[in-house]
Backbone as CSV, one residue per row, in Angstrom:
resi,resn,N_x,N_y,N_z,CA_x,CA_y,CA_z,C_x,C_y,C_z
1,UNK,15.258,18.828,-0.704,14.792,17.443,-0.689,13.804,17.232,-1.835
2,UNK,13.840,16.232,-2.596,13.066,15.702,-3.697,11.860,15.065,-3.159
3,UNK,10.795,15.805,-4.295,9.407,15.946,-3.525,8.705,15.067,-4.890
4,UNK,7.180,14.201,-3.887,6.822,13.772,-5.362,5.001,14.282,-5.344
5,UNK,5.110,14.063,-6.569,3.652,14.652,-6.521,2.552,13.954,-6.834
6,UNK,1.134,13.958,-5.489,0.288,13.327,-5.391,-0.766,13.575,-6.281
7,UNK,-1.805,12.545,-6.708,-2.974,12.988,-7.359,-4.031,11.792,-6.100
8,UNK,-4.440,13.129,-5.461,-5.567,12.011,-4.455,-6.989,11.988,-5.077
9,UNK,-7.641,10.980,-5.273,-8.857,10.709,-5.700,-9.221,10.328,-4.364
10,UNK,-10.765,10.957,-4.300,-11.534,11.113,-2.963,-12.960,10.502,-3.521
11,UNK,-13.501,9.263,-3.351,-14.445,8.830,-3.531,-15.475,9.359,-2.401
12,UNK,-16.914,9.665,-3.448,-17.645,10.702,-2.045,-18.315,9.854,-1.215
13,UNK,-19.150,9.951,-0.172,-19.690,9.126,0.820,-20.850,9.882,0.534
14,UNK,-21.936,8.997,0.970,-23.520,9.120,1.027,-24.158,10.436,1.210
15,UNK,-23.482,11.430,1.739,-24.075,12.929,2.563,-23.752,13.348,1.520
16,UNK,-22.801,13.595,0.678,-21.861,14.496,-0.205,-22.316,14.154,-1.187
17,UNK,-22.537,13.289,-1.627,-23.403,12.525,-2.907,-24.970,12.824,-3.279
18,UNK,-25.549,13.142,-2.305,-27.130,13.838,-2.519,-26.662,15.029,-2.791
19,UNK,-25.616,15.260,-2.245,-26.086,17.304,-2.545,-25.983,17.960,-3.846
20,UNK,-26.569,18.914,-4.023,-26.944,19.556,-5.605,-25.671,19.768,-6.133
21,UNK,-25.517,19.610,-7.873,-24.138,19.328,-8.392,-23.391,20.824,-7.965
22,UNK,-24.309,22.248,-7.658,-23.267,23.348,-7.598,-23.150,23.261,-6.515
23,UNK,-22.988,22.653,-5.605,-22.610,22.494,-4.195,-21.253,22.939,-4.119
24,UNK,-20.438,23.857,-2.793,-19.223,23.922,-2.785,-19.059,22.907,-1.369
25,UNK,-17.895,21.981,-1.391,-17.923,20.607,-0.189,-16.245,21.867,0.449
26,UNK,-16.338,21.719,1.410,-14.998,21.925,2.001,-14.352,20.472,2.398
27,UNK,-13.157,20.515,2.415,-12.892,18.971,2.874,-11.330,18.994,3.523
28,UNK,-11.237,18.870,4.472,-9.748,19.272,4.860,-9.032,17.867,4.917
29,UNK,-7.658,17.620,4.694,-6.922,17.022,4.024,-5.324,17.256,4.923
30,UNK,-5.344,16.112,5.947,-3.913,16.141,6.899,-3.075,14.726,6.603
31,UNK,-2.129,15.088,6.245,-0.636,14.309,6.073,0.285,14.564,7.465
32,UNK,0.077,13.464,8.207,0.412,13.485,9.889,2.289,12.253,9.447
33,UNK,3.280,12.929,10.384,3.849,11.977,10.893,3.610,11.120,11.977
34,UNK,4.628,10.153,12.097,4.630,9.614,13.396,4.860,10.720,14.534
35,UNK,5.843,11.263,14.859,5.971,12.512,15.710,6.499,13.261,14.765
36,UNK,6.112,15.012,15.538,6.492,16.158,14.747,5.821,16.493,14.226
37,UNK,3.978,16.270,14.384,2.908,16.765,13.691,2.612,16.631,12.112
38,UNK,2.657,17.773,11.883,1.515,17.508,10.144,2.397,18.227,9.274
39,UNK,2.893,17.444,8.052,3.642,17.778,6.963,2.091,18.383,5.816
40,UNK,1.243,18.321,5.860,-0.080,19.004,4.965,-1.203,19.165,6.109
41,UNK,-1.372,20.165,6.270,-3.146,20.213,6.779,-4.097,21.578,6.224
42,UNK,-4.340,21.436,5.310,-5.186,22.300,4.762,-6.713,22.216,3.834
43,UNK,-7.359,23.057,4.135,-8.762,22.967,3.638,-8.983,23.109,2.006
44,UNK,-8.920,22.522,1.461,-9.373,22.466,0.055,-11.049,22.214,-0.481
45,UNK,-11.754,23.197,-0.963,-13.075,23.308,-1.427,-13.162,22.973,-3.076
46,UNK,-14.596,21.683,-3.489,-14.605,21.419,-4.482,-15.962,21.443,-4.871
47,UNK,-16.225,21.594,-5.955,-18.040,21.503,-6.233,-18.381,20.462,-6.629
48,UNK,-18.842,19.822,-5.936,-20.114,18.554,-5.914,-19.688,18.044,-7.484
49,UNK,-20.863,18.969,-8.376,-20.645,18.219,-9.746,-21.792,16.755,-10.050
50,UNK,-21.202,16.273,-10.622,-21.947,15.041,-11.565,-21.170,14.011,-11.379
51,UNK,-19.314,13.852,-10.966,-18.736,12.841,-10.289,-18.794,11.999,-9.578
52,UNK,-18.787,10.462,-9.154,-18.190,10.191,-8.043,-17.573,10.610,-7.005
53,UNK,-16.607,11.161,-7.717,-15.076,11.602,-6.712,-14.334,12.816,-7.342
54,UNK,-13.711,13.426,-6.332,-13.073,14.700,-6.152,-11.226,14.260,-6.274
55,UNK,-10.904,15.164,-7.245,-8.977,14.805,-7.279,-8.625,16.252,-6.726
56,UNK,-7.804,15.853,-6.029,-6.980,16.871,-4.783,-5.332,16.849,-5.309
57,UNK,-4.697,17.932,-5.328,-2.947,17.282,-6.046,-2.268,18.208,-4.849
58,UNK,-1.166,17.563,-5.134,0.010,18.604,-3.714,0.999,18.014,-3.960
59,UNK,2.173,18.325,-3.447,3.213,18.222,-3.257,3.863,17.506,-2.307
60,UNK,4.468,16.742,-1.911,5.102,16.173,-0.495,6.521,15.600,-0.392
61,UNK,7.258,15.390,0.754,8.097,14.665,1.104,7.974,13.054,1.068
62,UNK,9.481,12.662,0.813,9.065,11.117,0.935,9.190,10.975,2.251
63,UNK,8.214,10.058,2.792,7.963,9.311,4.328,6.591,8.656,4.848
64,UNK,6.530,8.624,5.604,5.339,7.762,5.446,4.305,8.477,6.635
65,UNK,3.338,8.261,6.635,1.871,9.474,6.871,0.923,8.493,7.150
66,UNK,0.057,9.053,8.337,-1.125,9.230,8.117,-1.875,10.041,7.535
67,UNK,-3.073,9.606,6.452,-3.766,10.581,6.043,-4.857,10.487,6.159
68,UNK,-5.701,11.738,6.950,-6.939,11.743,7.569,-8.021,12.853,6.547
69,UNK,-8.791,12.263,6.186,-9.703,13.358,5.328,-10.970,13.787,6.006
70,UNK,-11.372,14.947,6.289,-12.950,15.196,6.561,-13.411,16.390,5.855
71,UNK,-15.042,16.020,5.701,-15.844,17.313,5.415,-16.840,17.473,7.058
72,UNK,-16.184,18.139,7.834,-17.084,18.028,8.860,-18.392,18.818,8.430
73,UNK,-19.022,19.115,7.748,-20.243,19.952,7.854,-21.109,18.690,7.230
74,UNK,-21.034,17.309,6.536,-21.234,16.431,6.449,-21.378,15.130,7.105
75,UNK,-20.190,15.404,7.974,-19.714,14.190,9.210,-18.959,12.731,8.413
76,UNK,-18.216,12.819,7.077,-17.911,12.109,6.609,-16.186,12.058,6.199
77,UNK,-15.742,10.969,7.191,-14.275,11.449,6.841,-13.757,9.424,6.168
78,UNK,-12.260,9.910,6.100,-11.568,8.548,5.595,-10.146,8.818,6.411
79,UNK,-9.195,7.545,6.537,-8.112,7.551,7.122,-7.492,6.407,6.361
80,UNK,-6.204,6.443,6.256,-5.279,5.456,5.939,-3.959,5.619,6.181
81,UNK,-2.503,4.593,6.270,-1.110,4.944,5.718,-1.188,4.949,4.532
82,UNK,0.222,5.921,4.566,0.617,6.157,3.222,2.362,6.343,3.110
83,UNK,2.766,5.230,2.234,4.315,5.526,1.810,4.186,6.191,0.816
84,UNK,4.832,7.357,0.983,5.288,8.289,-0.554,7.420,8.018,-0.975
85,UNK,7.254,8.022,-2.145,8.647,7.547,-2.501,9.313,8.729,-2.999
86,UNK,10.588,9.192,-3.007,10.836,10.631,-3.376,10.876,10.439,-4.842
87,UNK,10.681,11.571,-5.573,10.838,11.352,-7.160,10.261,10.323,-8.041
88,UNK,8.601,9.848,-7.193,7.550,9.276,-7.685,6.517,9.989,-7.548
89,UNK,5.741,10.306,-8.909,4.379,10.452,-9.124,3.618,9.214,-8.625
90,UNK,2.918,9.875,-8.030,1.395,8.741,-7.219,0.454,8.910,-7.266
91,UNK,-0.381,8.011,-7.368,-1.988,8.331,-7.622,-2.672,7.392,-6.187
92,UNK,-3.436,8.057,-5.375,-3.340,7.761,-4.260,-5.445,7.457,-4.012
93,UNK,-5.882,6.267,-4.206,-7.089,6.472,-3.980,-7.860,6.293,-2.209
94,UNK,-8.927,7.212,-2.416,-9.416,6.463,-1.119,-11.147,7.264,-0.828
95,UNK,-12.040,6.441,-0.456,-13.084,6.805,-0.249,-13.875,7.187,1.312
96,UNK,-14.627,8.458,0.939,-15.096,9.128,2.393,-15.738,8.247,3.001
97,UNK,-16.715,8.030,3.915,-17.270,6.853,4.805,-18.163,7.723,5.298
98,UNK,-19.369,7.504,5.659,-20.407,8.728,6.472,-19.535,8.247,8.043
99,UNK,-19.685,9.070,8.657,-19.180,8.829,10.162,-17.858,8.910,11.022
100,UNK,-17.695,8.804,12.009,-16.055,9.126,12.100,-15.069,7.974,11.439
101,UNK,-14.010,8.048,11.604,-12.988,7.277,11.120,-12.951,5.745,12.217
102,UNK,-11.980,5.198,11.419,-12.563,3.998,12.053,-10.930,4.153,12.600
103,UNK,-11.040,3.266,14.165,-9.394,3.293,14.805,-8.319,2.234,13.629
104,UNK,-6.995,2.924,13.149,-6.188,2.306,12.463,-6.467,0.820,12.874
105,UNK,-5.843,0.165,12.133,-5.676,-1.071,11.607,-3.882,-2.248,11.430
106,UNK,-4.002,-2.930,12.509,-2.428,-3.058,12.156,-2.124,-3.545,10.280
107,UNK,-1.057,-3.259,10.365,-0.889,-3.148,9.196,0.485,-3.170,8.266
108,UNK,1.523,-3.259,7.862,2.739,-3.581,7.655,2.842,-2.759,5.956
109,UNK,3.524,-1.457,5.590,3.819,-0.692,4.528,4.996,-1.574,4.100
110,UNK,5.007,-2.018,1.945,5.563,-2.392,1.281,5.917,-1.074,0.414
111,UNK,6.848,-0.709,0.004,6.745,0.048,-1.572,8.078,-0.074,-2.225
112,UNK,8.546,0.147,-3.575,9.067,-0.027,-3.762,9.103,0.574,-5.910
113,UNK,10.052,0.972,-6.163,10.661,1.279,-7.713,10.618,-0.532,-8.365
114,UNK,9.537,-0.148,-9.451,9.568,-1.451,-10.261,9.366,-0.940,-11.739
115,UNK,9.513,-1.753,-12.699,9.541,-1.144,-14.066,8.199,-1.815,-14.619
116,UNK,7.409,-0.979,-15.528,6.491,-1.188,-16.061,6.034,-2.743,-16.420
117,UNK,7.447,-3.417,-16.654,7.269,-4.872,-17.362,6.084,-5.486,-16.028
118,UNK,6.339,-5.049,-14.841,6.298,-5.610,-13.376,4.902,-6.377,-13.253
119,UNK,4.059,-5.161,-14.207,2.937,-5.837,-14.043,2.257,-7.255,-14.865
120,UNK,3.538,-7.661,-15.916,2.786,-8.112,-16.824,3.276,-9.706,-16.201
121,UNK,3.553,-10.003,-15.227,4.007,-11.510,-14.318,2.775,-10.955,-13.327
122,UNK,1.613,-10.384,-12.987,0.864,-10.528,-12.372,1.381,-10.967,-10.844
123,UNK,2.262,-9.503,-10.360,2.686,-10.034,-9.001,1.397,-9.934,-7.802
124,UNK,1.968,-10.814,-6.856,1.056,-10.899,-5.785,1.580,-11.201,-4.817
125,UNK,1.193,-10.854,-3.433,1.821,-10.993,-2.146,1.056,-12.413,-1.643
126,UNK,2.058,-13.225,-0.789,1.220,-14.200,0.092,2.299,-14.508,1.375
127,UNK,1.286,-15.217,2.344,1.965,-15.307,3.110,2.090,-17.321,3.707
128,UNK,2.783,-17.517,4.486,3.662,-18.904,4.785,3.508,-19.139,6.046
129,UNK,3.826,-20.406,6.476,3.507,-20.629,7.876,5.314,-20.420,7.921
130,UNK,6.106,-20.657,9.454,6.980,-20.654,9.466,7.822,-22.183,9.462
131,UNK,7.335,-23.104,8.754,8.291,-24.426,8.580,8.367,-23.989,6.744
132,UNK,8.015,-23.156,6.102,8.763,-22.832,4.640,9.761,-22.537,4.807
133,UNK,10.909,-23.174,4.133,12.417,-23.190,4.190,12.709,-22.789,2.452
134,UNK,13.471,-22.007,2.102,14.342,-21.274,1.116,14.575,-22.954,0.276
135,UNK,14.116,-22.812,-1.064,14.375,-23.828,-2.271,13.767,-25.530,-2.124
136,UNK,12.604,-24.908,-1.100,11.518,-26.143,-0.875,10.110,-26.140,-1.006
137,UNK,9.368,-26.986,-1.705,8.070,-26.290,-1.814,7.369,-25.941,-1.234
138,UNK,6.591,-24.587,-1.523,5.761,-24.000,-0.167,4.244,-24.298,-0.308
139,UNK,3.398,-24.490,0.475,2.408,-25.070,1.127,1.257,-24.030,0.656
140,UNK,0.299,-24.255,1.272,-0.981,-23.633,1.274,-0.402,-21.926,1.902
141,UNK,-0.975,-21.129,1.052,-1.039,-19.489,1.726,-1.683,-19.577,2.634
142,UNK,-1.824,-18.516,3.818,-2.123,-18.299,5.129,-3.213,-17.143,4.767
143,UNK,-4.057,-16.681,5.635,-5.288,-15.868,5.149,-4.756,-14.650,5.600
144,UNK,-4.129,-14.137,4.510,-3.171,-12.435,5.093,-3.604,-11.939,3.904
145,UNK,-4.482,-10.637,3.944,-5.298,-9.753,3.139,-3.912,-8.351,2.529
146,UNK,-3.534,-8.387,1.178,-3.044,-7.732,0.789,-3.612,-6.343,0.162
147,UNK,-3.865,-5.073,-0.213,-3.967,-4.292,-0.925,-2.450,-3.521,-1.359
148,UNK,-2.670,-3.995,-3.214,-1.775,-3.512,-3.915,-2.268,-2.905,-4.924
149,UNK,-1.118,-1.536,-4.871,-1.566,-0.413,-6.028,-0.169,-0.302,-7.019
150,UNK,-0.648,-0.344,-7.944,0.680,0.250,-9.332,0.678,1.179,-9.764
151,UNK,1.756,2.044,-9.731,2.249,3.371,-10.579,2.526,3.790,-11.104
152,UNK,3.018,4.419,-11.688,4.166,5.108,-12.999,5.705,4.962,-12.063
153,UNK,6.061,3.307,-12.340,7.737,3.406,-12.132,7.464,2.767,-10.516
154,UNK,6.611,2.433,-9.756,6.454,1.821,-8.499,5.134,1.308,-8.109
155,UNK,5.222,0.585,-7.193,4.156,-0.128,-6.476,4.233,-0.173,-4.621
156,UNK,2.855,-0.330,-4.424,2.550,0.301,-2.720,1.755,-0.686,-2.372
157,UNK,2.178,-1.347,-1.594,1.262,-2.569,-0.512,0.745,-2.178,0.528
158,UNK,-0.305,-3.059,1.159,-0.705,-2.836,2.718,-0.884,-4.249,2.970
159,UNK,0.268,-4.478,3.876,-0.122,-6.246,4.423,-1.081,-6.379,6.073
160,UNK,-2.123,-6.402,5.782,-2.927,-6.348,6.818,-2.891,-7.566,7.805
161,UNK,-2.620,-7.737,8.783,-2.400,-8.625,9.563,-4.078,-9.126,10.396
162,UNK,-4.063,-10.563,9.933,-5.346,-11.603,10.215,-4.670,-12.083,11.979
163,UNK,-6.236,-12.058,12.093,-6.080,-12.034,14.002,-6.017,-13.528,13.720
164,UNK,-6.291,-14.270,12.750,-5.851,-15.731,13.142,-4.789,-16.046,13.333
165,UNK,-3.703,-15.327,12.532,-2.138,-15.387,12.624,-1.466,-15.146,13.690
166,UNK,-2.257,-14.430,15.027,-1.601,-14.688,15.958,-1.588,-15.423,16.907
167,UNK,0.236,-15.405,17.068,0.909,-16.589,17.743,1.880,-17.191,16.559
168,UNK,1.160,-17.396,15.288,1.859,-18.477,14.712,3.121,-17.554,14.488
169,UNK,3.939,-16.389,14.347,4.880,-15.998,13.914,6.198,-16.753,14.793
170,UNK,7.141,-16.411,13.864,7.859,-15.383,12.426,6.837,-16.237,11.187
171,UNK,6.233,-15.750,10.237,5.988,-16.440,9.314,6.903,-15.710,7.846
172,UNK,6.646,-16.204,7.100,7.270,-15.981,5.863,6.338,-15.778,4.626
173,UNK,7.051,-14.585,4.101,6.428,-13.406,3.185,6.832,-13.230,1.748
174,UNK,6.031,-13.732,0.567,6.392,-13.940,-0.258,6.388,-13.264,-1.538
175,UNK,6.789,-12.661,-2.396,6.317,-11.925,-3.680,5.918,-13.270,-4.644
176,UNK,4.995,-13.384,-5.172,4.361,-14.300,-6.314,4.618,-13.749,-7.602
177,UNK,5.032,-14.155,-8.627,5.372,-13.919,-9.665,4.625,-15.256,-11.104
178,UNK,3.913,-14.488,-11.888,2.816,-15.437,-12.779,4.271,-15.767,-14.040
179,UNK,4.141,-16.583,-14.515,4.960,-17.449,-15.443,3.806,-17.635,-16.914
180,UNK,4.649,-17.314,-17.973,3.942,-17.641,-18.949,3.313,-18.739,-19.125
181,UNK,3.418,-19.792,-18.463,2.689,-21.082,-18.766,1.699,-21.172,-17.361
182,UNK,1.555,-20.261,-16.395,0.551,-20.307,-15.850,0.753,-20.810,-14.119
183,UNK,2.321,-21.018,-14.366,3.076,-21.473,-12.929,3.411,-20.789,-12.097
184,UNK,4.123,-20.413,-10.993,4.231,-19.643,-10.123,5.995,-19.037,-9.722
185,UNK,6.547,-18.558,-9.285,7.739,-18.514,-9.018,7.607,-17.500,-7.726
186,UNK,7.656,-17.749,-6.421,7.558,-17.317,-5.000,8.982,-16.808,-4.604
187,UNK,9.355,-15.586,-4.404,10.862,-15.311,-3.820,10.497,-14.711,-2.188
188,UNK,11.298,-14.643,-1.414,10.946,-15.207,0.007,11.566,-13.307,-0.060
189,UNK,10.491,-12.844,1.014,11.307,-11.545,1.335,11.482,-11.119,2.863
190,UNK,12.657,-11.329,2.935,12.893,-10.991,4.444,12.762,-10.086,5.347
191,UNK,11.460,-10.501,5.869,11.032,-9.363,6.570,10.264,-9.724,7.969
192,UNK,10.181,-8.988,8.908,9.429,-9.911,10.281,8.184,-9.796,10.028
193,UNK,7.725,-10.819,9.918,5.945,-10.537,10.097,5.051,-11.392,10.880
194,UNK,4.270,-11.445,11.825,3.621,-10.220,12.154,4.590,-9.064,12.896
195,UNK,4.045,-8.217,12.689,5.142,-7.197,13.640,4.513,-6.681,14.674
196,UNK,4.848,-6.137,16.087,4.497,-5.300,16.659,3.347,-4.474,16.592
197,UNK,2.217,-4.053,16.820,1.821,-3.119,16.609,1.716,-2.101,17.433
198,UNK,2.070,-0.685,17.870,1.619,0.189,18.171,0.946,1.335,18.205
199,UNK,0.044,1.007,17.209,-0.594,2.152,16.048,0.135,3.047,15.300
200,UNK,0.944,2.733,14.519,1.954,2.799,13.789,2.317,1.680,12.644
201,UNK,2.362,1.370,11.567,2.903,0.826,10.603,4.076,0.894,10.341
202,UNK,4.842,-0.789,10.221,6.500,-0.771,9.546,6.117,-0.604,8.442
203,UNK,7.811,-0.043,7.640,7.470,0.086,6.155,8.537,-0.759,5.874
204,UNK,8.608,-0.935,4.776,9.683,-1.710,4.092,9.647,-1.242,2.275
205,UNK,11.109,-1.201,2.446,11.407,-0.570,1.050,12.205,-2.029,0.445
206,UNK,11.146,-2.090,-0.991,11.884,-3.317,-1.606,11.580,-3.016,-3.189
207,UNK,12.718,-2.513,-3.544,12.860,-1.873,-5.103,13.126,-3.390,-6.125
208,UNK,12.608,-3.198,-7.055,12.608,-3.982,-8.387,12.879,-3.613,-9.595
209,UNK,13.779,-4.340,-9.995,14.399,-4.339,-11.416,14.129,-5.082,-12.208
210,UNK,13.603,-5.272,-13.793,13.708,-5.803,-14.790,14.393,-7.119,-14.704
211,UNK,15.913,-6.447,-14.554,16.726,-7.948,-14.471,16.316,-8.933,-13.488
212,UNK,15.866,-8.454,-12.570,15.701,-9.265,-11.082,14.380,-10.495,-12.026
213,UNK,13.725,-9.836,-11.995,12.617,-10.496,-13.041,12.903,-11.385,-13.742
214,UNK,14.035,-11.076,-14.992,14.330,-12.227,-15.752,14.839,-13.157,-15.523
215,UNK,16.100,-13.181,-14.236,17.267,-13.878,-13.583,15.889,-14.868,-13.606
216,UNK,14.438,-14.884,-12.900,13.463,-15.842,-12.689,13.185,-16.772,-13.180
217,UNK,13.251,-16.901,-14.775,12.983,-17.462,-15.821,13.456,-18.890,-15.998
218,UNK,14.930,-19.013,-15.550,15.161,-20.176,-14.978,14.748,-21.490,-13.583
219,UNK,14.563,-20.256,-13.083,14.525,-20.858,-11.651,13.683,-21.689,-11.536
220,UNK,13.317,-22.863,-10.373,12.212,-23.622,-9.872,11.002,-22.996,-9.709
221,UNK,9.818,-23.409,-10.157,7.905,-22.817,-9.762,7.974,-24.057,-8.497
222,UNK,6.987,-23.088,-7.608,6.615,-23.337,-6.776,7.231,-23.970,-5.552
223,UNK,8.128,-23.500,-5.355,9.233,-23.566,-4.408,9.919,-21.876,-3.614
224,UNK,10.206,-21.922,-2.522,10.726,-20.466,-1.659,11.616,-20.212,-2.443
225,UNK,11.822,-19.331,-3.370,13.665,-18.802,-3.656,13.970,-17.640,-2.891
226,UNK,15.085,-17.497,-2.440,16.009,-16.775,-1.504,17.228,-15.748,-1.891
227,UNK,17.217,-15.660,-3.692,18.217,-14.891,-4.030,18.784,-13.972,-3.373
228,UNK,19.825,-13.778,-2.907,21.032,-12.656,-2.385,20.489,-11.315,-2.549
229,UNK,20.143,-10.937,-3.966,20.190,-9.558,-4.414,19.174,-9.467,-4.030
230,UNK,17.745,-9.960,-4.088,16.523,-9.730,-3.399,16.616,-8.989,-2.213
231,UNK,16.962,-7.764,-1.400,16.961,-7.334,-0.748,16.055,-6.214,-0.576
232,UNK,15.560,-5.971,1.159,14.513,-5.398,1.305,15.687,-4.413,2.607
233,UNK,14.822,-3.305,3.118,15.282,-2.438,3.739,14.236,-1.487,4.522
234,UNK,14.395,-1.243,5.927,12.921,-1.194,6.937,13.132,0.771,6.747
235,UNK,11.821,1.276,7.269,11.989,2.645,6.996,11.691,2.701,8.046
């Protein structure tokens, strides 16, 4: 199975940050499935230093993880999901917190193969009430908190779900795309949202192409488009 390889940056937390630069930190480092336990759990030791932050590298499967970090002799850990894509390099950030971890967060995994151009339309996620209809103009965004990261050859979302939004679902989920003159072009991606939560995150795999991009160029700003090929796929 085709494995890709992580570069985790570990921003330090308050305890770890006073201590003298030859300090050695132990910090153990678990890559959990949903069931079937832990695809990584091992202790990796780094010296303090003059840094911010500590880079950790490994190896992994594509799938999607919890990843839980601690230095218990500190009391400072971090938690998050994580989609890994097979036969993508990733650079994966995240910072320690003094104290235990905080309970997950519902939350909805995007990722997806996009080409370098990807970033230069300044994409962005938003979200819709559910009376947006496909090739009509869409309304005011809804207060749905995105974190998006870019890669070498892909990009990784976290659509965090706002407690105001519930009830109002199915709503509708949009990729934003910036236009040289400063306009917008919204393609509708089909996907359920809000979803379920059971402390667990859906993922959704939605790959991007160049062409997909340009086909845009024509199309209507500021209106839902619904293209065919736009297709997304749940993990």
């Amino acid at each position: 199975m085709a494995l890709a390889h992580i570069f985790l940056h570990v921003g330090l937390c308050n305890a770890v940050a006073r201590l003298d630069p030859d300090t050695v930190v132990a910090m153990r480092v678990r890559m959990s499935y949903r069931v079937g336990g832990d695809e990584i759990d091992k202790v990796v030791r780094f010296t303090r230093g003059e840094a911010q932050q500590t880079v950790v590298e490994f190896d992994i499967r594509r799938s999607t993880y919890r990843l839980l970090l601690e230095t218990p002799k500190y009391g400072c850990t971090a938690t998050d999901f994580i989609d890994v894509l097979a036969d993508q390099n990733r650079t994966i950030n995240e910072t320690l917190a003094d104290g235990p971890p905080a309970p997950p967060a519902p939350v909805v995994l995007f990722d997806g193969a996009a080409p370098l151009s990807f970033g230069y339309v300044k994409p962005t996620f938003t979200v819709f009430d559910k009376t947006t209809v496909c090739n009509k103009p869409v309304g005011t965004p809804l207060p749905a908190k995105f974190d998006v990261e870019y890669d070498q050859g892909g990009y990784y979302v976290w659509l965090h779900e706002d407690p105001s939004l519930e009830g109002q679902g199915p709503l509708v989920v949009a990729l934003r795309l910036r236009t040289t003159t400063g306009l917008a072009h919204y393609v509708n991606l089909p996907v359920p949202f809000p979803q379920p939560w059971g402390g667990w995150p859906g993922s959704v795999r939605f790959d991007i192409t160049e062409d997909m991009v340009d086909d845009l160029a024509t199309e209507k700003t500021d209106v839902l488009l619904c293209p065919k090929m736009w297709g997304t796929s749940s993990g």
